[in-house]
KOLBAVEX-609857 format. One record per residue (C-alpha): residue number from 1; residue in one letter; x, y, z. Coordinates in Angstrom, 1 decimal. Layout:
BEGIN
   n res   east  north     up
 NUM   a      X      Y      Z
...
***
This chain:
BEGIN
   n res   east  north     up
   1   x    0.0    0.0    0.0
   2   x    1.0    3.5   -0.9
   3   x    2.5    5.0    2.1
   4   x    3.2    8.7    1.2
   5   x    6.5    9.8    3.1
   6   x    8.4    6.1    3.7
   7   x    7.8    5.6   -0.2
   8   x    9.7    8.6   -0.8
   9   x   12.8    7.1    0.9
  10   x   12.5    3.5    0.3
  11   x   13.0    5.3   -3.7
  12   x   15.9    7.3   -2.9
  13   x   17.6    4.6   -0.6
  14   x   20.8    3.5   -1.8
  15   x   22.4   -0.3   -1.4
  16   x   21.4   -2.2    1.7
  17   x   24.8   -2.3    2.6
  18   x   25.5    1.3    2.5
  19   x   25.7    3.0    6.2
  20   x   23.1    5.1    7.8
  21   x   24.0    5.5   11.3
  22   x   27.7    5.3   12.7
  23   x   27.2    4.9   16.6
  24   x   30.3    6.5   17.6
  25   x   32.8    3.9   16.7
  26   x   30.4    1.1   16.7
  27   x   29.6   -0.8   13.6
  28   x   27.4    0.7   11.7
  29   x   23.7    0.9   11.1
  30   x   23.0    0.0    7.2
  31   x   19.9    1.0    5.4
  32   x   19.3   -2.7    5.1
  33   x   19.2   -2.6    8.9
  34   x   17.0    0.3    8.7
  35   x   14.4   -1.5    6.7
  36   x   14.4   -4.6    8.9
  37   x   14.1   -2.9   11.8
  38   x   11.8   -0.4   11.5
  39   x    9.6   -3.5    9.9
  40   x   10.1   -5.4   12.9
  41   x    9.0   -2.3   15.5
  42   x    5.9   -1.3   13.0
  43   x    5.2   -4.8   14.0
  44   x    5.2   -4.6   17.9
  45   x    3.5   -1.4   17.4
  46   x    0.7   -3.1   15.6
  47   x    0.7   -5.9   18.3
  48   x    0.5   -3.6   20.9
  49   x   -2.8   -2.2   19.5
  50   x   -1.9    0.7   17.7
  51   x   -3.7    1.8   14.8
  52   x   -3.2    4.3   11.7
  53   x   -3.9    7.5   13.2
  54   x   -3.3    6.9   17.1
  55   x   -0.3    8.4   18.5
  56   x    2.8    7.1   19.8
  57   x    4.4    9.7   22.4
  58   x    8.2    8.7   23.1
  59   x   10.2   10.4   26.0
  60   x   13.7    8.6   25.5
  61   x   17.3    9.7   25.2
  62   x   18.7    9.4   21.9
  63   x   19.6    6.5   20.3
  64   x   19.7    4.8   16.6
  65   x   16.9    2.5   17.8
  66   x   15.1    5.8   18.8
  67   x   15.3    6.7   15.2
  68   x   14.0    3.3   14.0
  69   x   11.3    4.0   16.1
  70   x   10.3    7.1   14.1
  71   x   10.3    5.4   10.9
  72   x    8.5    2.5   12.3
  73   x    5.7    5.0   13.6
  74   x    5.6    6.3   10.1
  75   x    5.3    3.1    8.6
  76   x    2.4    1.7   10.7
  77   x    0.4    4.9   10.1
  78   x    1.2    6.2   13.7
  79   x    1.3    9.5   14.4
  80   x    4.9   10.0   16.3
  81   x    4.8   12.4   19.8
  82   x    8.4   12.9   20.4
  83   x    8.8   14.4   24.0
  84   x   11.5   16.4   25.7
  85   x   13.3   13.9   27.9
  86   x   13.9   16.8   30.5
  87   x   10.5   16.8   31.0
  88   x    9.2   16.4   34.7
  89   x    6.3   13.8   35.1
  90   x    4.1   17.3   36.0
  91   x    5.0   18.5   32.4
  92   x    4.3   14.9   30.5
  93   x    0.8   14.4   32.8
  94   x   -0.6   17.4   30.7
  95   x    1.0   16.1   26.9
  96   x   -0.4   12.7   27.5
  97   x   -3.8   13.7   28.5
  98   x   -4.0   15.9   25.4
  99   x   -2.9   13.5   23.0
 100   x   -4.2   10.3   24.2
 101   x   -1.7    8.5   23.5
 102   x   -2.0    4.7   22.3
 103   x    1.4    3.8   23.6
 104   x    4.5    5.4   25.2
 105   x    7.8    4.6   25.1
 106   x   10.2    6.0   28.2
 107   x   13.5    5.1   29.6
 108   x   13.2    2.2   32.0
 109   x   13.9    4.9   35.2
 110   x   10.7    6.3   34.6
 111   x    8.2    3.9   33.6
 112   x    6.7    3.1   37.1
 113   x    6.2    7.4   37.5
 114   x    4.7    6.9   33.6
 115   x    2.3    3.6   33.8
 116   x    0.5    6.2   36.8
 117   x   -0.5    9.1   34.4
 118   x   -0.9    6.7   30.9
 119   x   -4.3    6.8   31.2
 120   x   -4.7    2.8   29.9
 121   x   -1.7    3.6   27.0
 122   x    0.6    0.7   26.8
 123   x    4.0    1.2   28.3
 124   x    7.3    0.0   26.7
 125   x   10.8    0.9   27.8
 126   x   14.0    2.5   25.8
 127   x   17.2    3.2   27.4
 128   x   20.3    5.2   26.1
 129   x   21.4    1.9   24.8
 130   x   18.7    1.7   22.2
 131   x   17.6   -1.8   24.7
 132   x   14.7   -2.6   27.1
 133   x   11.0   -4.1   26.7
 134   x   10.9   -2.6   23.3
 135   x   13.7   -4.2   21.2
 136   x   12.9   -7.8   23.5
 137   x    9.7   -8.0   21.6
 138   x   11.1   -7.0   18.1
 139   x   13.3   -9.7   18.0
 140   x   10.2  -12.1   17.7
 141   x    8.8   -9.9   14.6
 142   x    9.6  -10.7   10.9
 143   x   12.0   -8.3    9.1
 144   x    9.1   -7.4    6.3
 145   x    5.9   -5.4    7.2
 146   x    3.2   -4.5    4.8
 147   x    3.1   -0.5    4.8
 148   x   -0.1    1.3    6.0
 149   x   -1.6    3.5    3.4
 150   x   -0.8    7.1    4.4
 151   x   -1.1   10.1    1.9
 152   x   -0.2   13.5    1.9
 153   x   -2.3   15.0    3.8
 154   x   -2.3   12.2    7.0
 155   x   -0.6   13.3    9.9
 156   x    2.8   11.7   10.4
 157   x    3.7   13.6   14.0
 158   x    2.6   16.1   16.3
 159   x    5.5   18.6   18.1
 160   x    4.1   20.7   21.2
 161   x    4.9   24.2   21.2
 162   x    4.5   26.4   24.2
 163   x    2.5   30.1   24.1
 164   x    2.8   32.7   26.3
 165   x   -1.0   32.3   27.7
 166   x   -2.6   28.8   28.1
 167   x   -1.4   25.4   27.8
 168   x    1.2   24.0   25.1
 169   x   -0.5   23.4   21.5
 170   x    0.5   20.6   19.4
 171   x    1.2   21.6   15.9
 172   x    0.2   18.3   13.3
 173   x    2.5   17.6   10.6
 174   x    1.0   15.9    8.0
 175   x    3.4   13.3    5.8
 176   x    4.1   15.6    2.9
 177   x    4.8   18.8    5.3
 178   x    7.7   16.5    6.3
 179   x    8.6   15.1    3.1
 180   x    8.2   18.3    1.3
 181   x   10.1   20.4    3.8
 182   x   13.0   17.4    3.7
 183   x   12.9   17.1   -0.8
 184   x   13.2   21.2   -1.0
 185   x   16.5   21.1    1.5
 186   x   18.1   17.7   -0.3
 187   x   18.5   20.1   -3.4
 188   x   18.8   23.2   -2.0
 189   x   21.6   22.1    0.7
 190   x   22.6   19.9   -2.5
 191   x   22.9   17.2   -0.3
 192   x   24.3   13.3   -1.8
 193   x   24.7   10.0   -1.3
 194   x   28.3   10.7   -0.3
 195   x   27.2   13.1    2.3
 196   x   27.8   12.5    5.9
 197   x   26.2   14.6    8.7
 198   x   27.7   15.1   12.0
 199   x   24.4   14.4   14.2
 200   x   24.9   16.2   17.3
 201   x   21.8   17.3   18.0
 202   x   18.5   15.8   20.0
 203   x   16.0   14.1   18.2
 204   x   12.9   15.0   20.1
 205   x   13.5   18.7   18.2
 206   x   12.2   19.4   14.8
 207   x   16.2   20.4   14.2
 208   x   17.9   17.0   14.6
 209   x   14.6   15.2   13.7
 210   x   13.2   16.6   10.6
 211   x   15.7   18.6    9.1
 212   x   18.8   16.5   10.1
 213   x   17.0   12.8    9.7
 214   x   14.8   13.2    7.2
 215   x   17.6   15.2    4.9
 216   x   20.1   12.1    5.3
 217   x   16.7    9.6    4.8
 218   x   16.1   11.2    1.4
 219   x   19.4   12.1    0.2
 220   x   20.5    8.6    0.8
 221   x   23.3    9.9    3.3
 222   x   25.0    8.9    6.1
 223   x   25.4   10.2    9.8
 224   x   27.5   10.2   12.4
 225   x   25.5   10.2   15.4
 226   x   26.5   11.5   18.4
 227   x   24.2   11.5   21.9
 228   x   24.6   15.0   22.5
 229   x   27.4   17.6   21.5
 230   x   30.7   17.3   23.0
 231   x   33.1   19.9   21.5
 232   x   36.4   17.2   22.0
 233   x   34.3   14.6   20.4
 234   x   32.6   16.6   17.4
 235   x   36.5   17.5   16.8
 236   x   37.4   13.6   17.1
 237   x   34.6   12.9   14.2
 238   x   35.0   16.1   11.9
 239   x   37.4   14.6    9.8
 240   x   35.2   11.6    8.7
 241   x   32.4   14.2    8.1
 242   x   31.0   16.5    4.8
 243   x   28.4   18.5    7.3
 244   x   27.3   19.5   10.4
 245   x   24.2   21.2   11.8
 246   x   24.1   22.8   14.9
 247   x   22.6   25.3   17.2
 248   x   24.7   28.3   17.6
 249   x   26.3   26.5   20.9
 250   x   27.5   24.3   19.3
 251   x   29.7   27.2   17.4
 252   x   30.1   29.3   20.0
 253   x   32.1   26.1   21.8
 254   x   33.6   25.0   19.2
 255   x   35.5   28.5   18.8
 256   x   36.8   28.0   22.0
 257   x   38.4   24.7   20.9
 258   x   42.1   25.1   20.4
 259   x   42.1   22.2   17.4
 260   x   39.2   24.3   15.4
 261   x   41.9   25.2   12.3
 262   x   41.3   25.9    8.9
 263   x   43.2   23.1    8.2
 264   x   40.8   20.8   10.2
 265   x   37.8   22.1    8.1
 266   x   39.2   22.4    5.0
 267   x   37.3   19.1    3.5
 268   x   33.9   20.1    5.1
 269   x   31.4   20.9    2.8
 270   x   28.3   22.5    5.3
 271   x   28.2   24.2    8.1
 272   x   24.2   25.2    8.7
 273   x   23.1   26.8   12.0
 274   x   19.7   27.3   13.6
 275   x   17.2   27.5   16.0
 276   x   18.0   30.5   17.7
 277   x   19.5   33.8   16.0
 278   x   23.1   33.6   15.3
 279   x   25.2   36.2   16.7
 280   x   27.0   38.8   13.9
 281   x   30.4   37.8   15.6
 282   x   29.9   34.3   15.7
 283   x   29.7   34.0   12.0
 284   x   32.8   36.6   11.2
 285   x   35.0   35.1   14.1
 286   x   33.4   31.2   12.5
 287   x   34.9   32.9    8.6
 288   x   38.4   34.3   10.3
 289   x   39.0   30.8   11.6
 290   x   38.1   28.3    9.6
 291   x   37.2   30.2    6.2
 292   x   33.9   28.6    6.0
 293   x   31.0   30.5    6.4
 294   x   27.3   29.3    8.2
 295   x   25.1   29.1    6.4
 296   x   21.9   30.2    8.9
 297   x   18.1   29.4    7.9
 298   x   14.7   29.9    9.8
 299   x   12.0   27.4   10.4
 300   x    9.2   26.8   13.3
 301   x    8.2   23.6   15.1
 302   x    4.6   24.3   12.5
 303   x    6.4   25.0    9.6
 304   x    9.7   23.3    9.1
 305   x   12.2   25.5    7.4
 306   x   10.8   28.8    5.7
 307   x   14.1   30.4    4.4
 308   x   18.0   29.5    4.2
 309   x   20.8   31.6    3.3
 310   x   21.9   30.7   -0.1
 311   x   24.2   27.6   -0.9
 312   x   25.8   29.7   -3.6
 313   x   26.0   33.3   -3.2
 314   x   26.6   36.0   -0.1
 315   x   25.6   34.1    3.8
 316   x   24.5   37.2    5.2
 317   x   25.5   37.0    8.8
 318   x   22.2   38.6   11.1
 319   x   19.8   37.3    8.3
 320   x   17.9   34.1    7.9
 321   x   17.9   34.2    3.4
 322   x   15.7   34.4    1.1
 323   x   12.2   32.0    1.5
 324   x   13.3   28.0    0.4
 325   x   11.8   27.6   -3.4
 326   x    8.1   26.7   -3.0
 327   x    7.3   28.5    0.4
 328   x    6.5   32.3   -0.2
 329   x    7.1   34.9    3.2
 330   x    5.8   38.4    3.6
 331   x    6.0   41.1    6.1
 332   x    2.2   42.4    7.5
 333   x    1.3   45.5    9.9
 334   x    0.1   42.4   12.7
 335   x   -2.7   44.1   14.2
 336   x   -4.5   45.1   10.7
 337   x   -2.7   42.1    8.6
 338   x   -1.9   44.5    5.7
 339   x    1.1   43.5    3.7
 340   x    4.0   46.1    4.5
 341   x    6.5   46.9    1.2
 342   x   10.5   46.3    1.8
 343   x   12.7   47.4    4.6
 344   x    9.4   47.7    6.5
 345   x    9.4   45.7    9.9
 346   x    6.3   43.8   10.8
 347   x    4.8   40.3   11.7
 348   x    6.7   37.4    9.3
 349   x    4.2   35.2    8.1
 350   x    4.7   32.2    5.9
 351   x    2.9   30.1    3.2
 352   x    3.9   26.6    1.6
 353   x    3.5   22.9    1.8
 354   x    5.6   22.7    5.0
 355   x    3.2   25.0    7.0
 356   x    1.2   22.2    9.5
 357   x   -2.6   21.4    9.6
 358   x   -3.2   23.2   12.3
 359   x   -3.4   22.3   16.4
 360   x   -4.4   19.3   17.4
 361   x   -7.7   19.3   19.2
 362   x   -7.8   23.5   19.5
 363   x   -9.9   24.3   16.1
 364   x   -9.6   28.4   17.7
 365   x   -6.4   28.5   18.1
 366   x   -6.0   27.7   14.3
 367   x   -8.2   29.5   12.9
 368   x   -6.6   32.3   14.9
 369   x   -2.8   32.1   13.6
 370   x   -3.8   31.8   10.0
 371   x   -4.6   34.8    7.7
 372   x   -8.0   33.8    5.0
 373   x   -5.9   33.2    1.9
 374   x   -3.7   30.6    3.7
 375   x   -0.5   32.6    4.9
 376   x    0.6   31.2    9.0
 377   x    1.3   33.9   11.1
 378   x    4.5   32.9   12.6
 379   x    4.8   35.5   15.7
 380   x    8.1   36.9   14.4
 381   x    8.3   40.3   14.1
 382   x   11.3   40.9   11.0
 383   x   11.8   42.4    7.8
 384   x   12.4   41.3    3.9
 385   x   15.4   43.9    2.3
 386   x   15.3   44.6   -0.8
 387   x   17.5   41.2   -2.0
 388   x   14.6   39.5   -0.6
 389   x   16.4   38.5    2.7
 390   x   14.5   37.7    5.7
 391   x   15.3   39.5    9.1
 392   x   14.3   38.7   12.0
 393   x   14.2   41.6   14.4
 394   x   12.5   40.5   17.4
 395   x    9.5   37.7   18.8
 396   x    6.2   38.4   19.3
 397   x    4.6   36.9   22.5
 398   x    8.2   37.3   24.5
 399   x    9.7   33.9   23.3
 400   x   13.1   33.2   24.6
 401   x   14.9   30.9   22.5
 402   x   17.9   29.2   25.2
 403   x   20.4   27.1   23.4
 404   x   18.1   25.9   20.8
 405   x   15.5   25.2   22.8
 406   x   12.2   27.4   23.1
 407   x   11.3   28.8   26.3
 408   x    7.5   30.4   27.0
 409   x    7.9   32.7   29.6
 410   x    4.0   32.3   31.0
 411   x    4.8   28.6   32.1
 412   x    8.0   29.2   34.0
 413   x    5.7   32.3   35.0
 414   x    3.1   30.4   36.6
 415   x    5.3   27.9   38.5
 416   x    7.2   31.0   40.3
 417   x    4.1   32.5   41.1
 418   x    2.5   29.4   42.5
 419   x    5.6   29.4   45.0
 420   x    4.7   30.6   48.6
 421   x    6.1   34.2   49.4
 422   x    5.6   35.2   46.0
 423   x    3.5   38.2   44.4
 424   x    4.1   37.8   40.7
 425   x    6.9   37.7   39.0
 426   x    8.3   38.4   35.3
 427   x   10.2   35.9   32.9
 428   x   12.6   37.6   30.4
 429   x   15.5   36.4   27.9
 430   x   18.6   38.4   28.3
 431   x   21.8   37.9   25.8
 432   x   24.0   34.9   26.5
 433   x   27.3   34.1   24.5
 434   x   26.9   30.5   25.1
 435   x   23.0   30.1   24.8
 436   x   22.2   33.0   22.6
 437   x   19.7   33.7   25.7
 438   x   19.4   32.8   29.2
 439   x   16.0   32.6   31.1
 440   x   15.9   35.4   33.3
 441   x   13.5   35.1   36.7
 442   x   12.2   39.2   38.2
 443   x   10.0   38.2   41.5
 444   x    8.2   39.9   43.7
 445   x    8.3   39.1   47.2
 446   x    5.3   39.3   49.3
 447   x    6.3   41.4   52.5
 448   x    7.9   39.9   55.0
 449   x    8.1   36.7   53.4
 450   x   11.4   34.4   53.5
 451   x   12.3   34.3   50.4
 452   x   15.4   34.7   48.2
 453   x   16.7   34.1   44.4
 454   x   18.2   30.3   45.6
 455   x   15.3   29.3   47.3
 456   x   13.1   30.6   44.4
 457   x   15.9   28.4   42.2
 458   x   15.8   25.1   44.1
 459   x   11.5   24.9   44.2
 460   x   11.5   25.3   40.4
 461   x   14.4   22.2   39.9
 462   x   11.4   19.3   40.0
 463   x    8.8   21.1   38.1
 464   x   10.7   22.3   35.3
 465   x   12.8   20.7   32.7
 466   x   16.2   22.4   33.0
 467   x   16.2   24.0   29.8
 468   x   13.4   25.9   31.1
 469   x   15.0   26.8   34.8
 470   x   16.1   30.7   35.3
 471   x   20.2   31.2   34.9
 472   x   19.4   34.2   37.4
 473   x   16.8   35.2   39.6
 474   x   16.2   38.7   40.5
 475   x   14.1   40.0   43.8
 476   x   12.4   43.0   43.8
 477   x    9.9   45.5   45.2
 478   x    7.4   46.1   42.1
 479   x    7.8   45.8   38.1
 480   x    7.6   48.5   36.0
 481   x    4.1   48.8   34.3
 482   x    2.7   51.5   31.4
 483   x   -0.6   53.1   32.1
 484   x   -2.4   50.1   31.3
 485   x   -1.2   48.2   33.7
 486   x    0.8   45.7   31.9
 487   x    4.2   44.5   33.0
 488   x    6.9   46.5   30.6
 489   x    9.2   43.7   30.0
 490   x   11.4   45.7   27.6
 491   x   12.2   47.8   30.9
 492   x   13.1   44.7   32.5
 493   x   15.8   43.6   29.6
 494   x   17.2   47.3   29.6
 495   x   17.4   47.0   33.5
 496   x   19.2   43.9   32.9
 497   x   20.9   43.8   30.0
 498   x   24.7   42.6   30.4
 499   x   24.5   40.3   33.3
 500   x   25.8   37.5   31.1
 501   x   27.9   39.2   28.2
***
């Protein structure tokens, strides 16, 4: 049966033999394996009662059996929940009650906290190791499995996003968002068969998931896959690698490296960054060193990538490109959703076969982020020069961006504030060299109460994933407000701007 996006690679796979996945120094993963195995884990998922459609939400630590899992979710029809694995249990009670999951897969340390919330979902088990409950039953499956038909327009995963008000929304990607999205960057990144990417990233991020996976998946590539980034070991591997994608972190430590030469990236073909805005220095000092330059691009957890700097042609550092062939971008007044001309800044909203279906289960809050003839309204506030270059400028709805990761400041918000001693308080990003921004924490204390910025610290460590933690919390008196009462964060980030540069 016609299954839209695991047609699409099964096409463009090369020999069996041919790697896939290098472990570290382990043998490697071929696509051979990657057939049989994904076959024989669509299987268990069918035995364990999942249908086309249900979802499969995995919390694990990455692994190449982690991956397999993915492509066995798309196989069977399953729609594939990948989940933080800082998340606290508080944080996945909430996920798993929203997307009902049929099964979920979690690292064996958790699964007694996880069978309590599952609400009847089967539980299986996935360590670092890519072993437990999950691979025992695959070795009883066969090696082929008959494909469930999936087009287009079915939902192959669903990514939770945060907002600044209300719960997180989960944004459904349909098959051909992915394999679109994945097609347009094989020939615009001019990725090949004789490519191989230096995998540092996490897998439960549209980053090292869609864009790094799915790129190597339908060029036919290769990876090197590492379980998180390690500058001494991302040095180690470079030589055996033709690209890398990374978050600017990864660049930002890997200028501090003393082996980072021009002779040690002189075969390297790629170098893309993402995720969070790349500093102007990073990418000159990135140039000076190695004589490479990064090529940055912009995307969304709902959209995939919307624009990349050009393969050929000027990297322009503090811009995101031009929009990816196929996806158009424009810049509107956000209030009155008139279409601004060039150089203009305004809300950056995007249209293309990558954009996402909409949220799962929140009809609303869909039909409030799209404009009538189609175009997504992304929350970015930028501007399009006249080369056609996207800038981004700044975020609507306050959205930090730490390392990669995005950060909502209402939930970290509402945790503080729940504490005892505490008034309100005020969630900011302020400039970080290493993170590109750190979550910054202004409380008020209730009068008299015992309370100080390590205390505030310490109560947040079990209900927040760490990513999500403040670097610094701040106490004071009152926050500064306009005449309408609302909290003037910008005063806040001028207040405390420098604490980490």
């Amino acid at each position: 049966m016609a299954n839209h996006l695991f047609d699409l690679v099964r096409a463009r796979m090369p020999a069996a033999q041919s790697p896939f996945i290098v472990h570290r120094d382990a043998k490697a993963l071929s696509y051979g394996d990657l057939e049989a195995m994904s076959a024989r884990l669509a299987g268990v998922l069918v035995a364990a009662g999942v249908v086309p459609g249900d979802r499969v939400a995995v919390q694990v630590e990455k692994s190449a059996n982690a991956l397999m899992l993915y492509v066995a979710c798309v196989r069977a029809g399953a729609v594939f929940l990948p989940l933080n694995a800082a998340y606290t249990l508080a944080e996945l009670e909430y996920f798993i009650g929203d997307a009902e999951p049929a099964l979920i897969v979690c690292d064996p340390s958790r699964q007694a906290g996880i069978v309590a919330i599952a609400r009847g979902a089967a539980v299986e088990t996935l360590d670092a190791g890519g072993e437990g409950s999950l691979m025992q039953r695959a070795q009883g499956m066969p090696d082929l499995f008959a494909d469930a038909a999936r087009g287009p327009d079915d939902l192959a995963a669903i990514l939770y996003t945060s907002g600044t008000t209300g719960r997180s929304k989960g944004a459904m990607l349909s098959h051909d968002n992915l394999a679109s999205n994945a097609l347009t960057l094989v020939e615009f990144w001019r990725f090949s068969r004789s490519d191989v990417l230096l995998h540092a990233l996490p897998i439960f991020h549209t980053h090292g998931l869609f864009v790094g996976t799915n790129v190597v998946l339908l060029a036919g590539a290769s990876m090197l896959f590492l379980p998180k980034f390690d500058a001494d070991e991302v040095m180690r591997l470079l030589p055996r690698a033709t690209t890398m994608m990374g978050v600017p972190t990864f660049y930002v430590r890997l200028l501090d490296h003393a082996g980072l030469t021009r002779e040690a990236t002189a075969h390297m073909r790629l170098f893309v960054s993402g995720s969070a805005p790349l500093l102007a220095d990073t990418h000159r000092d990135w140039s000076q060193r190695t004589g490479h330059a990064i090529l940055e691009r912009y995307g969304m957890t709902e959209t995939n990538m919307n624009t990349s700097n050009p393969y050929d042609g000027d990297r322009v550092a503090g811009t995101v490109g031009p929009p990816l062939p196929g996806i158009a971008a424009r810049i509107t007044e956000p209030d009155t959703g008139a279409v601004l001309p060039a150089g203009e800044i305004g809300m950056i909203e995007v249209k293309g076969p990558n954009v996402f279906k909409g949220y799962w289960r929140n009809p609303e809050k869909t039909a409030s982020e799209f404009r009538v003839d189609g175009f997504f309204i992304t929350g970015d506030l930028g501007k399009i020069d006249e080369k056609g270059y996207v800038h981004i400028v700044g975020r609507g709805k306050d959205l930090i961006i730490t390392g990669g990761y995005n950060v909502y400041p209402k939930e970290v918000e509402s945790e503080i504030d729940a504490l005892p001693g505490v008034v309100e308080s005020a969630v900011i990003g302020l400039a970080h060299k290493d993170f590109g921004e750190a979550v910054t924490a202004v409380v008020v204390r209730a009068k008299g109460a015992d309370l100080d910025d390590r205390a505030v610290m310490a109560a947040l460590e079990g209900r927040l994933a760490r990513f999500k933690q403040p670097k610094r919390v701040f106490i004071v008196d009152e926050l500064p407000r306009n005449t309408m009462g609302k909290v003037q964060k910008n005063v806040l980030r001028e207040m405390y701007a420098g604490v980490f540069v």
